[in-house]
PABA-135673 format. One line per field, with one value per atom (N, C-alpha, C): residue in one letter; atom name; x, y, z. Coordinates in pm, whole numbers. Example, Ala and Ser with C-alpha at 12.3 -4.5 7.8 and 13.67 -1.06 7.14 Angstrom:
2
residuo: a,a,a,s,s,s
atomo: N,CA,C,N,CA,C
east: 1319,1230,1320,1285,1367,1290
north: -569,-450,-330,-225,-106,3
up: 780,780,780,708,714,787
// end
This chain:
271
residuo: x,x,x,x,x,x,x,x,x,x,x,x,x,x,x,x,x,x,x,x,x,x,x,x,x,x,x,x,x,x,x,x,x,x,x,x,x,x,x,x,x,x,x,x,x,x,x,x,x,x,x,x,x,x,x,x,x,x,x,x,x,x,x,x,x,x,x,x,x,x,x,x,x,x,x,x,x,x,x,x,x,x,x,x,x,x,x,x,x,x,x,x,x,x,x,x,x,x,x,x,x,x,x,x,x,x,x,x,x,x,x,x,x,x,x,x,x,x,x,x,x,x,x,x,x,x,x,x,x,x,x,x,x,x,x,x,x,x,x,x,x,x,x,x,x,x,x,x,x,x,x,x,x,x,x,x,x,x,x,x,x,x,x,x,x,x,x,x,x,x,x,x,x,x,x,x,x,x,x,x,x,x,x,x,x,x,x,x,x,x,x,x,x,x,x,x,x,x,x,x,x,x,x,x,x,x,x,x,x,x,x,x,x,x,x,x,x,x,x,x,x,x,x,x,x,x,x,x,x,x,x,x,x,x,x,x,x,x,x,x,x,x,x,x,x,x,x,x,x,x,x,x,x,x,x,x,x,x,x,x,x,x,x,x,x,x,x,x,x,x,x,x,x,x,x,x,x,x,x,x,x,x,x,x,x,x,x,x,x,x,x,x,x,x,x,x,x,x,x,x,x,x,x,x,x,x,x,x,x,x,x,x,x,x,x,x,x,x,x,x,x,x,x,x,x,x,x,x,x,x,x,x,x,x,x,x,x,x,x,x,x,x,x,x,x,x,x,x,x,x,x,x,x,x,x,x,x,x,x,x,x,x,x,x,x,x,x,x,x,x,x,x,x,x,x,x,x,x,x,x,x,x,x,x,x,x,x,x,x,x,x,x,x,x,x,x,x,x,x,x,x,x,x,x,x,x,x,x,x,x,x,x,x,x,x,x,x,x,x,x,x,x,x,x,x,x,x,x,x,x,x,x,x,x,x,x,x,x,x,x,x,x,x,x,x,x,x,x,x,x,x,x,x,x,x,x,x,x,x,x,x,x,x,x,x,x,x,x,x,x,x,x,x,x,x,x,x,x,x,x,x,x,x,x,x,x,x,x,x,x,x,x,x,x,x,x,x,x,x,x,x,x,x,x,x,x,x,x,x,x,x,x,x,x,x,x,x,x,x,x,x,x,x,x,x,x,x,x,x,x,x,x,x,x,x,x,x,x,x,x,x,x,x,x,x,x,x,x,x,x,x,x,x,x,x,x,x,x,x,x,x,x,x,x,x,x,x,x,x,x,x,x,x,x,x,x,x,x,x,x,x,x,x,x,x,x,x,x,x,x,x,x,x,x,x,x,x,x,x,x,x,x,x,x,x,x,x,x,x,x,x,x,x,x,x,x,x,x,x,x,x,x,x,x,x,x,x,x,x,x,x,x,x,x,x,x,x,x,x,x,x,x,x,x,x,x,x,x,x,x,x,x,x,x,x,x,x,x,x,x,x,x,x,x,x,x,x,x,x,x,x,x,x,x,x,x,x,x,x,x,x,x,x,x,x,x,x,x,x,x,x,x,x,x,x,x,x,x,x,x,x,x,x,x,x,x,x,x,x,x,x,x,x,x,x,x,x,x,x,x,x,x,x,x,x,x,x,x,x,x,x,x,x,x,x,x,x,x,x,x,x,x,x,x,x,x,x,x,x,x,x,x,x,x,x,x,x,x,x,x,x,x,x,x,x,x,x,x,x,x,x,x,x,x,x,x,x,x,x,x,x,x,x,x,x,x,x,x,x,x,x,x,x,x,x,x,x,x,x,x,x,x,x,x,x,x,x,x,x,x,x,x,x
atomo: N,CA,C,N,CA,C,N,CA,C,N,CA,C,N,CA,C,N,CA,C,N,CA,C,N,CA,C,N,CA,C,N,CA,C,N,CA,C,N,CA,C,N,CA,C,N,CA,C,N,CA,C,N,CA,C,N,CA,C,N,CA,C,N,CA,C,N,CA,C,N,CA,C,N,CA,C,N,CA,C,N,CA,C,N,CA,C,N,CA,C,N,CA,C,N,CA,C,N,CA,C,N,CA,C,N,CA,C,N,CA,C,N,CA,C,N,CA,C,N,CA,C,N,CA,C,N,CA,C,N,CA,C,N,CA,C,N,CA,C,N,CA,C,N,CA,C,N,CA,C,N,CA,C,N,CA,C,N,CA,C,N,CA,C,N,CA,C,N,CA,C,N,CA,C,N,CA,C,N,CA,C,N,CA,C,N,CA,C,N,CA,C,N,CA,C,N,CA,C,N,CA,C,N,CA,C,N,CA,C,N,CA,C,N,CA,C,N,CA,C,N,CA,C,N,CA,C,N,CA,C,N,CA,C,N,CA,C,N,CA,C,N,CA,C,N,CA,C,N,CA,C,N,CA,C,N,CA,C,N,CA,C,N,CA,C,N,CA,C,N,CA,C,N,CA,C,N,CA,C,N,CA,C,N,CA,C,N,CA,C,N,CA,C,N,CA,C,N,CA,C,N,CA,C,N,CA,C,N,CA,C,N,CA,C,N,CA,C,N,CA,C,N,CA,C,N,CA,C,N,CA,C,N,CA,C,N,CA,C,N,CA,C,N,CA,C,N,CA,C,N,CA,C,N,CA,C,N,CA,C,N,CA,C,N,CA,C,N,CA,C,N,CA,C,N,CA,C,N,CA,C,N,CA,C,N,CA,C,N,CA,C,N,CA,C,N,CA,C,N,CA,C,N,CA,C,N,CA,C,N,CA,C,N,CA,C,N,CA,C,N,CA,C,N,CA,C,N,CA,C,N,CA,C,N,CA,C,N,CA,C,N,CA,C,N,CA,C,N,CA,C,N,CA,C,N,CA,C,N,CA,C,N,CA,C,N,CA,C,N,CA,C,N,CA,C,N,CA,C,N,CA,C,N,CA,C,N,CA,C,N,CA,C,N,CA,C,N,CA,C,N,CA,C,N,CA,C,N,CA,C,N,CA,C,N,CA,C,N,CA,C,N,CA,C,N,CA,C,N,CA,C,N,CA,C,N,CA,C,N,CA,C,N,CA,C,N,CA,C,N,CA,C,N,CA,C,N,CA,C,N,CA,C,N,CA,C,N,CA,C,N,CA,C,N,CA,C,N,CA,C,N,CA,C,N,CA,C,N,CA,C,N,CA,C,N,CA,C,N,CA,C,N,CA,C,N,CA,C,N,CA,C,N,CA,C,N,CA,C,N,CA,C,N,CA,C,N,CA,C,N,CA,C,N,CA,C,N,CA,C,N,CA,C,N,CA,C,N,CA,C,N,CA,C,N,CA,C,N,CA,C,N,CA,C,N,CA,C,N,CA,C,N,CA,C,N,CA,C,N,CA,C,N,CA,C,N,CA,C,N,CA,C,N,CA,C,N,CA,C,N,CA,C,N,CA,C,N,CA,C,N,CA,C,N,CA,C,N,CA,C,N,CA,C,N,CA,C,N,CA,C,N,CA,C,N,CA,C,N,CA,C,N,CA,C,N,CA,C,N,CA,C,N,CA,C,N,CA,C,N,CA,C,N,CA,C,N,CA,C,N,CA,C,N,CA,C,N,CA,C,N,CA,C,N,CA,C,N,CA,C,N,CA,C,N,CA,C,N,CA,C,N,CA,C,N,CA,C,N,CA,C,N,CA,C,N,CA,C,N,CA,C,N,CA,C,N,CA,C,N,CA,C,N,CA,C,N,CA,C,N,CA,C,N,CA,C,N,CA,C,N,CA,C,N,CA,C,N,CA,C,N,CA,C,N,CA,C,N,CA,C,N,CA,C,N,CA,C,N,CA,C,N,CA,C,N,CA,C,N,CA,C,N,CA,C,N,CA,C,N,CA,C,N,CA,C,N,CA,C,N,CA,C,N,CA,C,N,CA,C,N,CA,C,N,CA,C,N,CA,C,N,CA,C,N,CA,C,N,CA,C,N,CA,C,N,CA,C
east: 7189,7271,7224,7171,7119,7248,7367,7504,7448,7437,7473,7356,7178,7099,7231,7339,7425,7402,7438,7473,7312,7222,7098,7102,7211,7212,7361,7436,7534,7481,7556,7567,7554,7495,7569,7432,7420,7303,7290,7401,7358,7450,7486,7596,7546,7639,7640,7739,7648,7769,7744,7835,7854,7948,7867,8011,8021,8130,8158,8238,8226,8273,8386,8384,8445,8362,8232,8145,8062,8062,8014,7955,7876,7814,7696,7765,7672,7548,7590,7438,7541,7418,7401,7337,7383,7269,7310,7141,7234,7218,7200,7186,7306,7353,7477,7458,7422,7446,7455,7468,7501,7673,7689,7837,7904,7979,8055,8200,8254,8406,8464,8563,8643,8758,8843,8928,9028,9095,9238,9174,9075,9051,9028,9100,9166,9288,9343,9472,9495,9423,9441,9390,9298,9250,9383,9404,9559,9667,9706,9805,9777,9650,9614,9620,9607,9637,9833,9853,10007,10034,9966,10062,9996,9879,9869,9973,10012,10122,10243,10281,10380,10389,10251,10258,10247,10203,10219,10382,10442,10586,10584,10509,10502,10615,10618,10688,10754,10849,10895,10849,10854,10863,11001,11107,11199,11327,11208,11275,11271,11392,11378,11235,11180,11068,11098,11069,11067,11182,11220,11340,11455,11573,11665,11637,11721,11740,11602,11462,11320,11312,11215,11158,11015,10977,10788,10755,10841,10818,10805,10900,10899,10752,10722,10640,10514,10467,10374,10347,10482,10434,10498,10487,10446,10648,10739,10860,10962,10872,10997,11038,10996,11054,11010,10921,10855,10743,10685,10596,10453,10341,10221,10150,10163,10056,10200,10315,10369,10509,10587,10669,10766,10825,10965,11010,11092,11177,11165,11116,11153,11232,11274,11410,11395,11502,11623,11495,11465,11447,11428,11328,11323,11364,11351,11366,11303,11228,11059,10917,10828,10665,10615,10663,10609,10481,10333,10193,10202,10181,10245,10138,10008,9932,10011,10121,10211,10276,10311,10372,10303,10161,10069,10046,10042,10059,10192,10258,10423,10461,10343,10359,10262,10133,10024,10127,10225,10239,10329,10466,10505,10421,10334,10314,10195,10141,10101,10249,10361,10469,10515,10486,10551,10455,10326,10230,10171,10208,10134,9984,9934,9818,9737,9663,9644,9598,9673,9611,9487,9406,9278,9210,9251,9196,9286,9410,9470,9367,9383,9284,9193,9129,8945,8983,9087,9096,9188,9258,9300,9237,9157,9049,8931,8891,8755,8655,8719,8635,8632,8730,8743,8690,8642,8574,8430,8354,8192,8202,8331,8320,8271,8159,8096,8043,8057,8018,8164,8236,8381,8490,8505,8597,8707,8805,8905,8927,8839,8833,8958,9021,9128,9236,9327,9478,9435,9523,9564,9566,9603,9594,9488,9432,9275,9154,9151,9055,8936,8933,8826,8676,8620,8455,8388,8322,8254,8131,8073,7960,8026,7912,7974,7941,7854,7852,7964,8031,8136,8255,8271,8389,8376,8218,8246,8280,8255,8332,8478,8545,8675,8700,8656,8663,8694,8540,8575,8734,8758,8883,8981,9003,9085,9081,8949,8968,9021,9008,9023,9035,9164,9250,9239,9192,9168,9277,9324,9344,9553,9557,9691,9701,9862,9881,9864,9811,9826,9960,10056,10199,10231,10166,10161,10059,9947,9846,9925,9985,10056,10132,10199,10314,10263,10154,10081,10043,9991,9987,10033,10172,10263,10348,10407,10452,10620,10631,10731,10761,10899,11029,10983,10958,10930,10989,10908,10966,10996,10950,10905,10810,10845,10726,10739,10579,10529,10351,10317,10193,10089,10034,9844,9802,9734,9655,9551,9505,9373,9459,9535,9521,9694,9786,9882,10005,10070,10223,10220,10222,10243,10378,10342,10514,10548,10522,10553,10432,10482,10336,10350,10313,10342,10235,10282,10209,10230,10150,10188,10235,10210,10170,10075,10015,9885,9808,9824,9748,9810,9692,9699,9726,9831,9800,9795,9672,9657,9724,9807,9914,9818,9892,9902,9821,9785,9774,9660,9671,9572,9631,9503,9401,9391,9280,9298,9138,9095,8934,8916,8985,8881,8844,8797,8738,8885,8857,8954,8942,8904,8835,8886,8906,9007,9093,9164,9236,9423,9517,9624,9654,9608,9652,9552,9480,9330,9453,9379,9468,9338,9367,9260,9279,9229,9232,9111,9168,9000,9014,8910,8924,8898,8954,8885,8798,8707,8586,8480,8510,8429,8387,8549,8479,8594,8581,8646,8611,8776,8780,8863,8797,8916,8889,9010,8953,9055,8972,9041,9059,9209,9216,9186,9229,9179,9062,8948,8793,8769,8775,8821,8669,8679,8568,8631,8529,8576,8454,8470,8364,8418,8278,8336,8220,8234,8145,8182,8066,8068,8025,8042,7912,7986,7845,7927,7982,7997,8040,8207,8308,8410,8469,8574,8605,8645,8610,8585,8598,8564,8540,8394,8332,8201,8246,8335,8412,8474,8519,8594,8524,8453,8330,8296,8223,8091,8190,8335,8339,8429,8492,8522,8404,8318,8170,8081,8068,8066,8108,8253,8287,8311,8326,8327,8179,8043,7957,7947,7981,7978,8057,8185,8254,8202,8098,8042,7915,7823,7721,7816,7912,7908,7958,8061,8102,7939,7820,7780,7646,7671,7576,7610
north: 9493,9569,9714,9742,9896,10028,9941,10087,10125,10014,10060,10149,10176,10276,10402,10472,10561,10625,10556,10589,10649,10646,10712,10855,10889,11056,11089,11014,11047,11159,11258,11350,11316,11224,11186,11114,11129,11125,10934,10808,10695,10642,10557,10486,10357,10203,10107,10069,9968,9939,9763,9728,9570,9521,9470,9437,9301,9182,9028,9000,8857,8774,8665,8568,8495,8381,8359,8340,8340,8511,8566,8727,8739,8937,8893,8984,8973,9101,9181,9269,9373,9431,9550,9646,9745,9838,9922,9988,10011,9918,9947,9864,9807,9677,9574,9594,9595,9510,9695,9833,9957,9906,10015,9999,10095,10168,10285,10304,10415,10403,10377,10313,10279,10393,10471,10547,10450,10505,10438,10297,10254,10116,10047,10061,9990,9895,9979,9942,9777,9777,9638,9531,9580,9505,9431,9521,9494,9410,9486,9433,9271,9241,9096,9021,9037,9015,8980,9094,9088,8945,8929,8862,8688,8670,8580,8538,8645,8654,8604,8633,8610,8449,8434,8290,8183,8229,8177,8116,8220,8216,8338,8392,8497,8603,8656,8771,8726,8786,8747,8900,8906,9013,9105,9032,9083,9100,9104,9138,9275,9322,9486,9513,9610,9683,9805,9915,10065,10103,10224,10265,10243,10272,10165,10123,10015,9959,9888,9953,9934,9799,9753,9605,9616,9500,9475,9489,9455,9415,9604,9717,9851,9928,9868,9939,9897,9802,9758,9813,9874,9937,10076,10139,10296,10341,10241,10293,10307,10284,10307,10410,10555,10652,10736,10677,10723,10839,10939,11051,10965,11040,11048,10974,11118,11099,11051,11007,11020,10928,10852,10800,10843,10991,11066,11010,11009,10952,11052,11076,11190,11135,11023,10937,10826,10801,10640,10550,10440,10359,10285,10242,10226,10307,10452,10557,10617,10658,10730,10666,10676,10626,10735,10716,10848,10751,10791,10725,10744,10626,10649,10584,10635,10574,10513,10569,10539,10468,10433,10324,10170,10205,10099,10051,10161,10145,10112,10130,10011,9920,9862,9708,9630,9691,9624,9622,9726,9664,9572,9561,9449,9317,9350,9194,9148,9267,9224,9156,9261,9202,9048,9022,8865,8775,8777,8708,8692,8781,8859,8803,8890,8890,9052,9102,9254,9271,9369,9310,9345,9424,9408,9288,9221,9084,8998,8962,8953,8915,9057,9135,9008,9020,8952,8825,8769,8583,8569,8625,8542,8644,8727,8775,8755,8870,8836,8729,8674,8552,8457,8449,8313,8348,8477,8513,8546,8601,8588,8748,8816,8969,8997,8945,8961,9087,9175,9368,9419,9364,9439,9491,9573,9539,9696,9698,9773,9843,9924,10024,10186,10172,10263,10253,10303,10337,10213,10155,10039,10101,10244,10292,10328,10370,10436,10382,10309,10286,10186,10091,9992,10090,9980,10044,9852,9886,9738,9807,9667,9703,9659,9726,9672,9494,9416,9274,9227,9291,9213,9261,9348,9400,9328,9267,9189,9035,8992,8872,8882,9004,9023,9016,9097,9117,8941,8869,8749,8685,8677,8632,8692,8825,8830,8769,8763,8692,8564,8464,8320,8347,8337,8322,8186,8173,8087,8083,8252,8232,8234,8280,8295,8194,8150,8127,8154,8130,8172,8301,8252,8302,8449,8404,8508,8633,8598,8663,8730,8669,8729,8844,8782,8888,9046,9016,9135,9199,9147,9277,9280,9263,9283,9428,9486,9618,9584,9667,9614,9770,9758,9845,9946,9874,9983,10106,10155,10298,10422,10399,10533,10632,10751,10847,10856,10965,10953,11013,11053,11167,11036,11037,11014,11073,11028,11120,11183,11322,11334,11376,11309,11271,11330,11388,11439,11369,11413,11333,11260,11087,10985,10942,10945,10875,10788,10598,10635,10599,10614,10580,10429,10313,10195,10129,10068,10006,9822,9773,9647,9613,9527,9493,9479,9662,9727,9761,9739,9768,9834,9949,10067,9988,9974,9925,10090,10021,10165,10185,10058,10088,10173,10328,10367,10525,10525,10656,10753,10848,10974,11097,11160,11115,10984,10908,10800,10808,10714,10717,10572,10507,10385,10476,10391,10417,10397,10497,10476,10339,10257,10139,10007,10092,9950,9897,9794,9728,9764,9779,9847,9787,9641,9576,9567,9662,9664,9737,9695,9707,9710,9833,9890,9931,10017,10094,10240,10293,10425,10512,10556,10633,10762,10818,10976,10963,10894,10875,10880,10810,10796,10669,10574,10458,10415,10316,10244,10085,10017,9860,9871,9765,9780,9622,9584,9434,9442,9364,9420,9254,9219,9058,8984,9104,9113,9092,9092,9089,8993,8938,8867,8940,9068,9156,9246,9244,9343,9479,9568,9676,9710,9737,9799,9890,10030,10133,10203,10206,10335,10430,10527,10643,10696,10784,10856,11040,11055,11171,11149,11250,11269,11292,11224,11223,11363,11385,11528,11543,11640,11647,11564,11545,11481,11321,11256,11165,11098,11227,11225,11213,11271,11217,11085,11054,11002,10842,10841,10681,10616,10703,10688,10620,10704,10688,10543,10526,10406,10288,10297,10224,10138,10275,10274,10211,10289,10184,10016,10009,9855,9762,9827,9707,9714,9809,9791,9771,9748,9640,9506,9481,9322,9248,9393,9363,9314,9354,9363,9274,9199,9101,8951
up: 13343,13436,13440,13577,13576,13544,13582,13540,13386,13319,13172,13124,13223,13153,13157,13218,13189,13057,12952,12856,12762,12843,12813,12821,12922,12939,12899,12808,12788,12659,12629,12515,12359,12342,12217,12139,11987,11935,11924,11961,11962,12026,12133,12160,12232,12237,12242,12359,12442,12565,12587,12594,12665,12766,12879,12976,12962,12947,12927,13004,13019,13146,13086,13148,13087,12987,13027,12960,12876,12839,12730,12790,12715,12780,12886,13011,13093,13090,13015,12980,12874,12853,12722,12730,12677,12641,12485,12456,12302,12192,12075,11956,11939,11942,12004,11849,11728,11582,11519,11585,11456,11489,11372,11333,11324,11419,11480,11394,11367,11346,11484,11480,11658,11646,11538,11547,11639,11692,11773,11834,11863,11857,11805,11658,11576,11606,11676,11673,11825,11878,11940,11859,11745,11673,11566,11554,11437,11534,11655,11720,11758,11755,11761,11649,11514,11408,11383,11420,11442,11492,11628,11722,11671,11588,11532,11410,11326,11228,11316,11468,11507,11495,11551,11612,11471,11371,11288,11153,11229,11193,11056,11029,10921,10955,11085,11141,11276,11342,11497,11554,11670,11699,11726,11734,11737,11617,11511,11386,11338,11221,11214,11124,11179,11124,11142,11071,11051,11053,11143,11161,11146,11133,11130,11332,11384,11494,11596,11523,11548,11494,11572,11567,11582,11514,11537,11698,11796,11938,11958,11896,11916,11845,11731,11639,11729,11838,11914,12030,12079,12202,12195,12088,12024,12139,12074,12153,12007,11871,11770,11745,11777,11754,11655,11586,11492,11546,11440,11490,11538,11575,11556,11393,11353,11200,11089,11070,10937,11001,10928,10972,10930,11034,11029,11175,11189,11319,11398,11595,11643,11795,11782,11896,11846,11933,11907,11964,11858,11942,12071,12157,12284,12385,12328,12451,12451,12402,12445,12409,12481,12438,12371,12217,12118,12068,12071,12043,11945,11836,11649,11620,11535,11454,11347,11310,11181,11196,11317,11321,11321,11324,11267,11170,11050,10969,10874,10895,10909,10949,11059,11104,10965,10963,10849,10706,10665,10555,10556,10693,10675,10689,10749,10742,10597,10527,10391,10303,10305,10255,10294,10437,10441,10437,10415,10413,10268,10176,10092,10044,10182,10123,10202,10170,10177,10350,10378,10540,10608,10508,10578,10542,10477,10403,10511,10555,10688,10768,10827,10940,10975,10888,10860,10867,10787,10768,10927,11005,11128,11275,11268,11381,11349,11238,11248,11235,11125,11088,11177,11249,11359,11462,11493,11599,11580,11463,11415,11433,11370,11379,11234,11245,11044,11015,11115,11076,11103,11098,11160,11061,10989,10871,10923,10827,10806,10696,10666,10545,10530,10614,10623,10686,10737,10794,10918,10892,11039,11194,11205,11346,11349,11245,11279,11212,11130,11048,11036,11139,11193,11180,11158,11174,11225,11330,11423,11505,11567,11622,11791,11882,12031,12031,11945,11960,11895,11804,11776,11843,11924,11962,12174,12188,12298,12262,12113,12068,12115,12035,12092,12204,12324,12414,12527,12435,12520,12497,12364,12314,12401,12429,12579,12629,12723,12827,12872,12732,12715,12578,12570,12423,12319,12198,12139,11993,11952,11883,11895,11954,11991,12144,12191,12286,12413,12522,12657,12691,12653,12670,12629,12442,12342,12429,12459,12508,12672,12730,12870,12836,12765,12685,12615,12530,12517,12601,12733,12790,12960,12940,12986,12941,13083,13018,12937,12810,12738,12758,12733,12770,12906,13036,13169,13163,13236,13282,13192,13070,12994,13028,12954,13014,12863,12868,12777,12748,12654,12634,12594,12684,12664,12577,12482,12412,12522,12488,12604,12707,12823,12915,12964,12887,12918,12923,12973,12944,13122,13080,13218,13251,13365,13420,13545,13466,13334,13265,13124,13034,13024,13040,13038,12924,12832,12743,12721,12662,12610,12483,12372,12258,12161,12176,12131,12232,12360,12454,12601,12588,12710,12807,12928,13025,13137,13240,13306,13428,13505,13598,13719,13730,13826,13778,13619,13535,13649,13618,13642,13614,13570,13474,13397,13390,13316,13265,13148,13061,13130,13197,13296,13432,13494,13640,13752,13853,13946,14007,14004,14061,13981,13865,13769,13839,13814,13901,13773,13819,13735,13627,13641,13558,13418,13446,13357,13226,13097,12945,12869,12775,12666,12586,12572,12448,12437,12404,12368,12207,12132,12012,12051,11936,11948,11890,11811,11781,11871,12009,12087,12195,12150,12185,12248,12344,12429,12472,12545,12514,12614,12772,12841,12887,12945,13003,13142,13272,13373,13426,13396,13442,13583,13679,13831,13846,13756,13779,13673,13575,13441,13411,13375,13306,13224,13136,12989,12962,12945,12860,12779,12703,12538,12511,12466,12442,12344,12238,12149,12169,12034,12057,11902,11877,11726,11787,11883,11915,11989,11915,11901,12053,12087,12266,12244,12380,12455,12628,12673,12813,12851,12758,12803,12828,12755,12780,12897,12931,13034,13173,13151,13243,13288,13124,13145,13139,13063,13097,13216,13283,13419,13521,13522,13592,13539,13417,13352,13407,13424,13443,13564,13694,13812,13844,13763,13840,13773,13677,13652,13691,13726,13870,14008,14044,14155,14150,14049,14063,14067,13982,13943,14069,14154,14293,14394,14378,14484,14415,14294,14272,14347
// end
């Protein structure tokens, strides 16, 4: 795919791109096998883990987690009330889209607690391994702490598309918007309204500013790090991208993966 030479003049001393189908990756660019920190794209990684725990009967989602009146279904779509970096309460439950790394890390230990078994060890025994994410591990904080390569993060990616490990239903439901009509701060990208999320995953609606392409289709659901990297899958096109880089999101970002992205739905449009 000629979009993806892009990332040849992007800013940044190495980065990795893959776009996938329902079939598998329809091109690359970039060393598909280095191994990037993902920073906040971690966290769909976990939230899929979760929703295998759901389906497994380990956890419900509509059981109490964190807060008092918070549930796993709240701690998923960043509506428990909890801060950013530390889990102090800053609203009630299901009334604001406060973006809580910490509250990620309060879903991972319940579910080490009801599973007991450690959840990056979790993590690995009901995603990665069942998917061939054998560079993918979880060496830190559940909201932030993934480190993967772009070949294993278009493994994932396919698993969107065509769900193997969770239900059809389970998988709708994730990224479906849960509690509508919140507003709410983008990282980056300012306070949206509303900010609409799923069950770990960005959905991009109607956003602008937004880090996909104006060209996404609304129903497109992702994810991006401040590390540098981004995961979006757009069901309207049943296409996914996934891009690293080791340079820290910025305005160069802001740029360069809008444009990215915009031209790789319009080659695939005009192949």
């Amino acid at each position: 795919m000629h979009s993806l030479n892009a990332i040849e003049h992007w800013p940044v001393d190495h980065a990795a791109v893959a776009v996938v189908g329902p079939d598998g990756t329809i091109g690359a660019a970039g060393d598909q096998d280095r191994v990037f920190a993902l920073a906040s794209v971690t966290k769909p990684l976990v939230a899929y883990a979760a929703l295998v725990a759901v389906e497994e009967g380990a956890i419900e989602l509509d059981q109490p987690a964190g807060p008092p009146g918070a549930t796993v279904r709240h701690l998923l779509a960043h509506t428990s009330g909890l801060a950013f970096g530390e889990p102090t309460v800053q609203s009630a439950p299901g009334t604001k889209r406060i973006y809580s790394s910490a509250g990620f890390e309060v879903l991972a230990d319940l579910i080490a607690s009801e599973t007991d078994i450690a959840f990056p060890d979790y993590l690995r025994e009901a995603v990665f391994e069942p998917l061939g994410m054998a560079a993918s591990t979880l060496d830190g904080p559940a909201g932030h702490g993934a480190r993967s390569s772009a070949a294993d993060l278009a493994r994932f990616a396919g698993e969107l598309l065509g769900p193997t490990l969770i239900s059809a239903e389970t998988a709708r439901e994730a990224v479906g918007v849960q509690f509508p009509g919140l507003d709410g701060l983008l990282p980056g990208y300012g306070v949206q309204r509303p900010n609409d999320w799923g069950l770990g995953f960005e959905i991009r609606s109607h956003k602008a500013p937004h880090w996909t392409g104006a060209t996404n289709s609304p129903s497109t659901y992702g994810h991006f790090g401040q590390s540098g990297t981004f995961l979006w899958v757009d069901p309207a096109r049943s296409i996914a991208c996934v891009a690293l880089a080791d340079r820290a999101f910025g305005d160069w970002a802001k740029a360069a993966w809008p444009a990215l992205s915009e031209a790789v739905l319009a080659e695939l449009a005009g192949a």
